[in-house]
N, C-alpha and C positions, 0 to 999 in steps of 0.2 A: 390090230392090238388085241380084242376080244370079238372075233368073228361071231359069233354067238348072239350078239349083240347091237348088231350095225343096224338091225330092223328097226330096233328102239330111236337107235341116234340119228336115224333121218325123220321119228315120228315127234323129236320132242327136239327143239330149236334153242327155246327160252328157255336159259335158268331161273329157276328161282331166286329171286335178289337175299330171300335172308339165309338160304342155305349157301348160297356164292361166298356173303360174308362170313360165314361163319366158316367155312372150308379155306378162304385166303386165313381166316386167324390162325386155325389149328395148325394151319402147313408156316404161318411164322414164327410159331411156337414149338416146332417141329414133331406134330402129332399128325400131321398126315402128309404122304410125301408122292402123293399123286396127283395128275393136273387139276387145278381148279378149275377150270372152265365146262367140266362135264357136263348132263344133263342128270336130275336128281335119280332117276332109277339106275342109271350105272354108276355113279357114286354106291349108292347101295349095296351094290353085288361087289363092288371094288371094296367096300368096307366089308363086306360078308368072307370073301378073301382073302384079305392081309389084318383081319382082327388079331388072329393067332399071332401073327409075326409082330404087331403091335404091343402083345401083352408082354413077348416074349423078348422082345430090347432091353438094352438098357434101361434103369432106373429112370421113371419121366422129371423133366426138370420143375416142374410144378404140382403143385396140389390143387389145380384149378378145376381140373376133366374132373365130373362126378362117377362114380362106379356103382354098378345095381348088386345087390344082392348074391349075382353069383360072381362077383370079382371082375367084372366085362366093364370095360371103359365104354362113358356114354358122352359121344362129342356135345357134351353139355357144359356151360361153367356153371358157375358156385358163385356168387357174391361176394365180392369183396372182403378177406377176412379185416382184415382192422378196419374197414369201416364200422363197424360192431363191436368187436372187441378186441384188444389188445393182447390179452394173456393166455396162454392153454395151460392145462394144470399140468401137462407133459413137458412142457417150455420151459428154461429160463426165462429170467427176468433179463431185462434190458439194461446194461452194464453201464454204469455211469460214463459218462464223456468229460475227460479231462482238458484243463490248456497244455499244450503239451514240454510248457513249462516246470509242469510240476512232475514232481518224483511219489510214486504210488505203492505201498505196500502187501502184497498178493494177499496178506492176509484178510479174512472178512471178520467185521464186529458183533454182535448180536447183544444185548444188554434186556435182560426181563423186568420186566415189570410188576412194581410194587408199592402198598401203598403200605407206609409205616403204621405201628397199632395206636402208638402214643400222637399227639401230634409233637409239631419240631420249633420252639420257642425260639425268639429270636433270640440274639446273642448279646448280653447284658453287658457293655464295658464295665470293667473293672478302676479304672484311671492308671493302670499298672501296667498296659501294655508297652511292650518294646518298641522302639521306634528304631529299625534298624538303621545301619550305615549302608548307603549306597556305592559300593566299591569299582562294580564291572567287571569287567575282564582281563584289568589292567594289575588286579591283585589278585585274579582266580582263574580259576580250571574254567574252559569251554567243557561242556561235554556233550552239548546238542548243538547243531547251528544248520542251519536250512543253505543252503548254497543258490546263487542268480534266483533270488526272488523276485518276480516283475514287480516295479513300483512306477512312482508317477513318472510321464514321459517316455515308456514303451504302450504296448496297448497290444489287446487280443489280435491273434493271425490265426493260429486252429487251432484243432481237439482233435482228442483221440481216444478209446478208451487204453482205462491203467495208465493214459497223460505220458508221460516223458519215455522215449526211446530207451533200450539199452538195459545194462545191468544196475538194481538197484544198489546203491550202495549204505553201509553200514553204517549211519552219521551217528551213533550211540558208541562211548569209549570203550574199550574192550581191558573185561575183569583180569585184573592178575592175578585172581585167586578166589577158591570158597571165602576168604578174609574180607577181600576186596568187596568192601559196603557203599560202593558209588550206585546212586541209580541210575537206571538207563532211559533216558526218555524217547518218544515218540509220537509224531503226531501225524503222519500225513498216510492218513484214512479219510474214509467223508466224513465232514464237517470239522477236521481235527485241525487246530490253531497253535503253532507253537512253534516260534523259529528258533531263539535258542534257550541254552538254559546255562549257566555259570557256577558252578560249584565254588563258594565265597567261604565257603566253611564246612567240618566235617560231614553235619546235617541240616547245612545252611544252602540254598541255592534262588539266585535272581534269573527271573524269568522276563522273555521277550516276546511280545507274541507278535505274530507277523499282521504288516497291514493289511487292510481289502486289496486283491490282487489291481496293479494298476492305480494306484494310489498310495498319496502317504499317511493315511488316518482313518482314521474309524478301528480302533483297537479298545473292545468292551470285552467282545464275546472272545470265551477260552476253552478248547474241551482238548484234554489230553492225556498221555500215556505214562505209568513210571511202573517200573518193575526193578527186582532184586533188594527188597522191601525188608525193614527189620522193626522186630516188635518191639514194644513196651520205650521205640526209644521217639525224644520230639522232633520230630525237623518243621524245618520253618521254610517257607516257601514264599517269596516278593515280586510281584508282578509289577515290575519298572517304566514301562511306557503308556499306561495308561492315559485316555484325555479328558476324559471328563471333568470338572472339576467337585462336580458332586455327583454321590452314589446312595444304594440304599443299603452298602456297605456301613457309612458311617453310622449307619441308625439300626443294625443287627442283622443284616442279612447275613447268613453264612456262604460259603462257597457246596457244593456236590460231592460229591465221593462214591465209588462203585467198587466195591471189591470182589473181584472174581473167584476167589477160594468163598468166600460167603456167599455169594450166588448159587457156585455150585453145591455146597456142601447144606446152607440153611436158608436157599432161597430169598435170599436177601438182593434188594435192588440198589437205586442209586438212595443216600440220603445226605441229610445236614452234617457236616460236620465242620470245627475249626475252632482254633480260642485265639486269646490275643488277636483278634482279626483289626486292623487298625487299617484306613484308607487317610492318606496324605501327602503333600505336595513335591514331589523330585527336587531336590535342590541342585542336582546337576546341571549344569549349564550345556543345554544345547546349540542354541545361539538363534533356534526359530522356533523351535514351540515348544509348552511347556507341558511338564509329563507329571502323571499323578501315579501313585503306587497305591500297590494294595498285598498288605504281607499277614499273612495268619500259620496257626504251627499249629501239626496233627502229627497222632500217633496211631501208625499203620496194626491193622488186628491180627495180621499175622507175616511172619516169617517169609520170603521168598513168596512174598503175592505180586499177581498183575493189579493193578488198581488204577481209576480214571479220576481225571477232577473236572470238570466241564462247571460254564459261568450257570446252567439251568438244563431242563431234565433236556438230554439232546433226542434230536426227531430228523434223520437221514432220507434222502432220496429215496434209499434203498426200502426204509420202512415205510415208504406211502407205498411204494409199487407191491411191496409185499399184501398191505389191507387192500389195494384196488384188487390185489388178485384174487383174495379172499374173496370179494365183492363178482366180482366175475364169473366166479366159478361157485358161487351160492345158487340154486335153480329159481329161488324166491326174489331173491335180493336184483338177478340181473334181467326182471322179467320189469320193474319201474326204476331202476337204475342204469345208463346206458353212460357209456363211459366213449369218448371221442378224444383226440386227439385236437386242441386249440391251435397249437402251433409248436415250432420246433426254437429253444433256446439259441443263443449265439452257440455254445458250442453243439448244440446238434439232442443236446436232451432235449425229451417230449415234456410238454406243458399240458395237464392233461386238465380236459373238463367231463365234469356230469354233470346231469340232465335228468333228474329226478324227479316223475308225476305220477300218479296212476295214471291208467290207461282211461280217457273218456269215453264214453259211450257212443257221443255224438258231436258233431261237428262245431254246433253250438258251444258244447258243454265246454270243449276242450279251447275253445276262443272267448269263453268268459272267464279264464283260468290269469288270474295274476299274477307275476313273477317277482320272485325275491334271489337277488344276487349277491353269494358270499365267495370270501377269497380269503388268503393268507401266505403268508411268506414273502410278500416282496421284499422286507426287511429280512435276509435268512439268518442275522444271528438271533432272532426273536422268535425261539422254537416254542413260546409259549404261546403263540398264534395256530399251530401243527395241533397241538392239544386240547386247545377248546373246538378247532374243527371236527378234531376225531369225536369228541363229545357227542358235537352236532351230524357227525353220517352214522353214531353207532346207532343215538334215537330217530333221526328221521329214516333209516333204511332197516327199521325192527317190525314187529308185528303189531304196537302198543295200538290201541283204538285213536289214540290222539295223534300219534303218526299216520297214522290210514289217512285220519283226518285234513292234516295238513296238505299231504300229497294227493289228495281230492279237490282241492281247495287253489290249490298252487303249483304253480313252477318252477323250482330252484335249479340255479344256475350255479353252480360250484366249481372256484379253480382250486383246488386245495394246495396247490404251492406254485405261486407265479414266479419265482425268483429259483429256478432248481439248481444253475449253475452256481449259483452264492452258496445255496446248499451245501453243495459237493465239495467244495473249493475250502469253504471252511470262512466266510468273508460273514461280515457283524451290519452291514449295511446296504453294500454296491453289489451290482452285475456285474457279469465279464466287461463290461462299458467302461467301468471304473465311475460309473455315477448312481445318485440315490435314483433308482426307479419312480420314486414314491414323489416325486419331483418333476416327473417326465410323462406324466398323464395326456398330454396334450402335442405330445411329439409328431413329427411329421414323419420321423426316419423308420421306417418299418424295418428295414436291416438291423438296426442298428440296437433297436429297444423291441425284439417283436414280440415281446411277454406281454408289456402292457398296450400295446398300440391293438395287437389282436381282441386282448380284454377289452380296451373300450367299443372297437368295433363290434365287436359280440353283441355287449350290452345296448349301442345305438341302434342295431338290427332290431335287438331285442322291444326296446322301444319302440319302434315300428310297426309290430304286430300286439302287443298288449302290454300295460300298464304294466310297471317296474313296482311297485310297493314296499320294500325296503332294500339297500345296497350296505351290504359292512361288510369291510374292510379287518380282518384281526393282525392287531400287531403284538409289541412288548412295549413295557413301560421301565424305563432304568432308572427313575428319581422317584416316583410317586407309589406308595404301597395301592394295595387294592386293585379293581376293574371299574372302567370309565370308559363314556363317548367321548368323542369329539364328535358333532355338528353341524348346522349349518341355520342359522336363522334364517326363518322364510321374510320375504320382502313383501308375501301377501297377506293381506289382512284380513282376508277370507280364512287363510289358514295359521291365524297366528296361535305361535306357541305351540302348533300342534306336534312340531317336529319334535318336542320333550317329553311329550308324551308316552314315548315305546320307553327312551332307559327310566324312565319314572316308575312307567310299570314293570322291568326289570328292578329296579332295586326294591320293588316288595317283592317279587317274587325269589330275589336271592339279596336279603338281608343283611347275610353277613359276608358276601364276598361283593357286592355290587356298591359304590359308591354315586349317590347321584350330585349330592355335592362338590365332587371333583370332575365333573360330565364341564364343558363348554362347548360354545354353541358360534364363537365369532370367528370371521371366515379372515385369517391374515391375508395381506397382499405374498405375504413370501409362501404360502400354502397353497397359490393359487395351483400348480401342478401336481395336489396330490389328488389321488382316488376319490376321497370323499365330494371334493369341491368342484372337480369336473363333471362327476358322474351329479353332482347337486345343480350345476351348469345347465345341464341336457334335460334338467327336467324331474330327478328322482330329489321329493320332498327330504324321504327319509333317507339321507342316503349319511351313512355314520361311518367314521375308526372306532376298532375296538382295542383300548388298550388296558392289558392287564397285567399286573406287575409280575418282576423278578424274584421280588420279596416275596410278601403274604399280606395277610387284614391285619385292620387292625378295627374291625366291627365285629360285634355280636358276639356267637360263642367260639368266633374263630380269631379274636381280638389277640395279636402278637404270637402268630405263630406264621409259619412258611405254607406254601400255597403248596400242594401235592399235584401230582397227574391227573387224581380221580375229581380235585376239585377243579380242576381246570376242564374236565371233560363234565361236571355238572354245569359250569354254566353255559357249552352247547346244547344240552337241555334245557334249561332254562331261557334260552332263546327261543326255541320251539314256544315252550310253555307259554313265554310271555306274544309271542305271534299269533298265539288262540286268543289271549284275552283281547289283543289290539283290536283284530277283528270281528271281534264277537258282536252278533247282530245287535243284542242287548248294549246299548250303549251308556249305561249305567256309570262301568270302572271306568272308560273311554272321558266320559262328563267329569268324573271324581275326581280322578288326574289334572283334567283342565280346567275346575275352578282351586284347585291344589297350586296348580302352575301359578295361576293368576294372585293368589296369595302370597304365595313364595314370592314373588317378581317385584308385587307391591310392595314388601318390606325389603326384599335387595333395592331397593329405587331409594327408600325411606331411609336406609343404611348410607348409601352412597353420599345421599345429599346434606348428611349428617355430618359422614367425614370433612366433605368440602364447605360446612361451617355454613349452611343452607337451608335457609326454614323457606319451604315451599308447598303452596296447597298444593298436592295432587289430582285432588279430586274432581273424577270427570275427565282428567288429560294425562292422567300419568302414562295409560297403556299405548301411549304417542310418542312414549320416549323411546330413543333408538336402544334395540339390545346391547348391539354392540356397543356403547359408550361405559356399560354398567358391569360390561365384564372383562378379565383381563385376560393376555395372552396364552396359547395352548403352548406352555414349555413342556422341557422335556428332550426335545430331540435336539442330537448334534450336529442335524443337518438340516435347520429352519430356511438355513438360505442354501438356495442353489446355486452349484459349482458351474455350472453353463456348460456345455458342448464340450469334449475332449478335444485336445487341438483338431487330431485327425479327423474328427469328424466336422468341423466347421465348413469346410469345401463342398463338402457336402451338404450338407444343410440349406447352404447361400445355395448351390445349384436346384436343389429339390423347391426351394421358393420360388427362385427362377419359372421353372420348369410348370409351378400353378400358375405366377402370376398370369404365364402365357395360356394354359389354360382357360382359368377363368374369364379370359379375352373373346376366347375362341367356343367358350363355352354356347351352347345354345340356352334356353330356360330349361327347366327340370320339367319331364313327362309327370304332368296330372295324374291323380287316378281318375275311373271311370265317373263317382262321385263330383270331384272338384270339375271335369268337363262337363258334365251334363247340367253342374248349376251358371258353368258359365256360359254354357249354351240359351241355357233360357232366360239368362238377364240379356245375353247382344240378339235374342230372338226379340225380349219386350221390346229393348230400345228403338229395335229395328222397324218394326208395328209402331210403335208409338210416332217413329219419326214419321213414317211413311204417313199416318193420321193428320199429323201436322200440315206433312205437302198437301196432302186433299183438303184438306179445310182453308188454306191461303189461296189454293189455283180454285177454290170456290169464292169467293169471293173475298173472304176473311180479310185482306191487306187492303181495303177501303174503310173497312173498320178499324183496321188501327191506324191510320190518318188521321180520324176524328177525333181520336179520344186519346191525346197524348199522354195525359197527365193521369189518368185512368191504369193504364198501361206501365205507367212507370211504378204506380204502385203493385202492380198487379205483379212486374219482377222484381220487384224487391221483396214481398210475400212470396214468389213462387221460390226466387233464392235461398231463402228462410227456413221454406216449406222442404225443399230439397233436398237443405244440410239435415234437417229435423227429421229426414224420413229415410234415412240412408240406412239407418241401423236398426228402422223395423223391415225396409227390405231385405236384410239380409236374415234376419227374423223369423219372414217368412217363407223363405228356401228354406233354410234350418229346422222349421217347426215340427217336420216328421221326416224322420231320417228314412221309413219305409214307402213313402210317395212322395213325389214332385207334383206341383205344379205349372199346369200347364201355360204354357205362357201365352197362346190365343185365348184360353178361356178368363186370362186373367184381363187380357186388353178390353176383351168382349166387356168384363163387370168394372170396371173404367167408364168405358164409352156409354153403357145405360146409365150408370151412373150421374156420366155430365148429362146426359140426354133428359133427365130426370129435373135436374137442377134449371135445365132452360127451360126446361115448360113451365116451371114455378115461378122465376122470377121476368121480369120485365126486361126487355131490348133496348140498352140504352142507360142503364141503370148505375150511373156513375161513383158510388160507394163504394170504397176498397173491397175487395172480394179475399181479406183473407179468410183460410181454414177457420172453422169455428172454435177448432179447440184451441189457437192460439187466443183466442181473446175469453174466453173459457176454461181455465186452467183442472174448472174439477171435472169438466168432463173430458179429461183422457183417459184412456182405457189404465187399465190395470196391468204391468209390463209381465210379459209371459202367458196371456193371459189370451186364448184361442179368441180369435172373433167368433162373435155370429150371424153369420151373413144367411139373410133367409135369400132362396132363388127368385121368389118370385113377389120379393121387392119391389125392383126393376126390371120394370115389363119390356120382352124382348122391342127392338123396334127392328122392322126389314129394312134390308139393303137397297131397297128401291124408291126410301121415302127421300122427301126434298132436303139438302140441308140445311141446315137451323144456324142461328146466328150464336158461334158460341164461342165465351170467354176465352182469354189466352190463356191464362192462370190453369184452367179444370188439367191441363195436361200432368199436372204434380200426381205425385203420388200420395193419394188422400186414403188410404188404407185406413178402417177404424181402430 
């Protein structure tokens, strides 16, 4: 083949094992297409010969082969790109994935951002509002209507991106003219909700908006389209199928508005708008559930505008992957921001995490580092969860001193939207699943739920290797104005109340948008499958929901007005903020707070027992009374109890328990670490030594001695019994005492053995007086608990292995540690 060459191939035999592999890789990637089995200096000159022809093929199928300098392939790879990062700034973005139920319109949204000069008061009823007729379709024009909407009783099969095959079709009526003043609706973009819409009157229209896909309910959240728009005149717009039965509609919230000719023309974003805004009870008879409306009438600012009305400011898939990219392709931002990929949604979207620290210097440093884990979106009509996040990555990934700070300090764990198919999809509560996430914390089915089942696994790793120190959860709040916890009262009394302490020191540090009043803290039985209560299960203290309303305040100097983007991205700062006080070595505010708490607590207790017609001292036992009794339920959501298992998925379920019980069977014990073996190595080394001590002292004579003294002996195990339960838990004590040496477990038999050795030379042979421990019958001389002995060495003077044995008690074998 290369006569040239054959002196070499009879002087080199052996390949090299990692050039062999690496030559099978390239030739199955089809970058090298000569034998592999060569010897590495003819490979060489084979590569020095067909370089040219190499560079000079076809385009290579990969970007893996690294190139030097002067454009020459180097059979080297690259690491893994998206292990790293996700985005190139060359790149698209990663196109949503659809069910491929839905019908998608090529066109893309873009909405800017704005925050109004004035702020946006609530909406004053007048008592004059209209209470429209609810007609339907049966006295009005369709002019929008969504066609095979999946609802309860079908369920997810695939995605696709742009979702449904085929030609979109025109489901908006078509104008018979510049006259023709019908609007044209729109909705199916991301996040867009609206299945149909009813034309009841010239500028009258009843709207329907579609369920969470795969169910028949959860209809709050609405963001949608109208075009062919006319000025100075009112229309009224009635949203028919609502369920709620209360809103913060009834109490002035307004609906959104986005008008695109004002955007483009003066920069205007989304804001408040609507009057007559009236929310009230469907009198239509459905025959299963009962529907609430919500009708208010606006007049459009201009002429042939597009314009949007969504339920609060909307926050698309499309605009996180847009800030991750930003974040990416920052040289600053992605040198302590590292962006990974959690897991892949039911339809195939990325659920994406950061991983936000500085870089530690040392191995130490970077393993005394605490972790705080945040999330949002599992709820995806609750975009106002999207917005106090972005808060929180614009200040923790900035330059500020106090951001340095934090990410010196800690580890944040961020999924900034768990739920991205609900996103996309346009859904106000559920997953492609057709159930609440936020309910399914503790799921077995990793197919099935693998947003949140990944999240907790995360997090339980996470706790494995260091301390969790806060967990929040951001949601939306639909009945309650302001921003509030939900928590978890601790069951220890070591740490009681403490859990109150971080929103206590939020609400001083944002006044007028933090409510701690409205914060609770009792963990329902129906709540047992949310985020907070799991991730409070496993062990994390602080582990909160945040929810922050649809509305606005109604505190301070932001009392009755609507909550903006900018304040919603203040209180992700003010998280931060309030994270430096919690931890602050000065334990000052830390203390202030927890005799604040204990104030507070002692007059809700003093309130309570008032209502229920109760004069009772407190004093001394009040902090004995259960939280929970004193506080009432976390309302609010329309989904407190959970829906259970979609049919389909039950078989599943049943077989996946199956499938542990047998497990767990066949399980063997869980591998120790090196720690837990080596201290149980040297308690079955004592025992072992101790026992063996025993057999020597009985085959010495020892068992004629207990013949005589029966009664001696009896007391002698009933003391050593005593002695045994009493000293179990300074043995374990004193394994634990220094977590950087052990004790050795000869040296330790040895100061045992002098010990007794010690004791029989002092007392008398024979000497039939119970021989309990001294400190049982001496209560004040026990040590001090935690409290190192002092054991001088030469106490107890060695004695040799050659001396005679002595006659010694049965009792001395306890463990008499001081």
């Amino acid at each position: 083949m290369f006569p040239a060459l054959e002196t070499e191939l009879k002087q080199e035999t052996l390949p090299d094992p990692y050039e062999d592999f690496m030559y099978h890789h390239l030739q199955y990637y089809g970058y090298f297409k000569g034998p592999t089995c060569l010897p590495s200096t003819v490979r060489r000159q084979i590569e020095a010969v067909s370089r040219d022809s190499l560079m000079l093929r076809s385009p290579l199928k990969s970007r893996q082969l690294l190139h030097d300098k002067f454009g020459e392939v180097k059979p080297c790879l690259q690491e893994p790109r998206d292990l790293f990062a996700f985005f190139s700034s060359s790149g698209p973005l990663q196109a949503p994935r659809w069910p491929i139920e839905c019908e998608v319109i090529k066109e893309s949204l873009c909405h800017i951002e704005w925050v109004p000069p004035q702020p946006e008061y609530f909406y004053q009823p007048t008592g004059n509002e209209k209470l429209p007729e609810i007609v339907g379709e049966e006295k009005g024009t369709v002019v929008y209507q969504l066609d095979s909407v999946p609802t309860e009783g079908s369920y997810f099969t695939s995605a696709r991106v742009g979702g449904k095959r085929g030609i979109i079709r025109e489901l908006a009526v078509t104008l018979q003219g510049p006259e023709d003043n019908t609007l044209l609706f729109e909705s199916r973009f991301e996040s867009g909700n609206l299945q149909k819409a009813v034309r009841v009157d010239t500028y009258e229209y009843e709207l329907t908006l579609r369920t969470d896909l795969y169910t028949n309910k959860h209809t709050q959240w609405f963001y949608f389209r109208v075009q062919n728009t006319r000025k100075d005149v009112t229309y009224r717009f009635t949203i028919v199928n609502l369920l709620k039965p209360k809103s913060l509609y009834t109490i002035g919230m307004k609906p959104l508005m986005y008008s695109q000719l004002d955007a483009d023309t003066h920069n205007i974003g989304w804001r408040r708008e609507g009057k007559e805004i009236r929310y009230f009870k469907n009198n239509t008879e459905d025959g299963q559930q009962t529907f609430y409306c919500l009708t208010w009438t606006i007049q459009f600012p201009h002429d042939q505008d597009t314009c949007f009305f969504a339920h609060f400011y909307p926050y698309t898939y499309t605009d996180l992957q847009c800030y991750l990219l930003s974040v990416a392709n920052n040289p600053v931002q992605s040198q302590f921001c590292k962006l990974r990929t959690l897991c892949r949604s039911l339809a195939g979207n990325t659920v994406y995490l950061l991983t936000i620290t500085n870089p530690s210097r040392t191995p130490q440093e970077a393993a005394a580092k605490k972790a705080v884990v945040l999330s949002a979106r599992v709820h995806p009509g609750e975009s106002n969860g999207s917005w106090i996040m972005k808060g929180f990555l614009d200040f923790i990934l900035s330059n500020s001193p106090d951001a340095q700070l934090l990410r010196d300090i800690f580890i944040f764990k961020v999924v900034p939207m768990l739920n991205p198919d609900g996103v996309i999809v346009g859904n106000y509560r559920c997953s492609l699943a057709g159930r609440d996430l936020n309910r399914h914390y503790k799921t077995i089915l990793k197919e099935s739920f693998p947003c949140i089942w990944y999240t907790r696994n995360m997090i339980k790793r996470l706790l494995q290797e260091r301390e969790v120190l806060l967990y929040c959860d951001f949601h939306g709040h639909s009945r309650k104005n302001n921003i509030f916890l939900y928590g978890c009262n601790s069951n220890d009394r070591k740490y009681w109340l403490h859990e109150r302490i971080f929103p206590l020191m939020l609400s001083k540090n944002a006044p007028d948008k933090f409510s701690f009043q409205s914060c609770n803290f009792k963990v329902q039985k129906c709540k047992e499958g949310t985020g907070r209560v799991v991730m409070w299960r496993m062990g994390i203290l602080n582990s909160y929901t945040m929810e922050s309303t649809f509305g606005g305040s109604t505190l301070g100097n932001k009392r009755d007005t609507h909550f903006t983007t900018e304040d919603l991205k203040s209180l992700g700062y003010h998280v931060c903020d309030t994270l430096l006080d919690f931890c602050d070595p000065d334990r000052t505010k830390f203390m202030q707070c927890l005799a604040e708490l204990k104030e507070l607590l002692q007059k809700e207790i003093y309130k309570k027992f008032n209502e229920l017609g109760q004069d009772m001292d407190l004093e001394g036992s009040w902090s004995d009374i259960s939280l929970s009794d004193i506080e009432s339920s976390t309302s609010g959501s329309d989904s407190s109890l959970s829906d259970g298992l979609p049919v389909h998925l039950l078989n599943i379920a049943h077989e996946v328990n199956q499938k542990k019980k047998m497990h767990k069977k066949k399980k063997k014990k869980p591998l120790q670490t090196r720690k837990q073996r080596n201290e149980q190595y040297q308690k079955n080394n004592l025992m072992r030594e101790l026992k063996l001590t025993e057999d020597i002292l009985e085959r010495a004579g020892f068992a004629s001695t207990l013949q005589k003294q029966p009664t001696f002996f009896r007391n002698s195990e009933n003391a050593s019994s005593s002695t045994m339960r009493n000293e179990k838990p300074r043995l374990n004590e004193l394994h634990g005492r220094d977590k950087g040496s052990s004790l050795d477990p000869s040296k330790m038999t040895s100061l045992i053995l002098t010990k007794h050795k010690e004791r029989m030379q002092t007392e008398k042979p024979g000497f039939t007086v119970s021989c309990s421990p001294k400190r049982s019958t001496n209560p004040s001389q026990e040590p001090v608990p935690d409290m190192k002995p002092s054991w001088s060495r030469n106490r107890f003077p060695a004695t040799k292995r050659g001396r005679a044995a002595m006659t010694v008690y049965p009792s001395l074998h306890i463990y008499t540690y001081p």
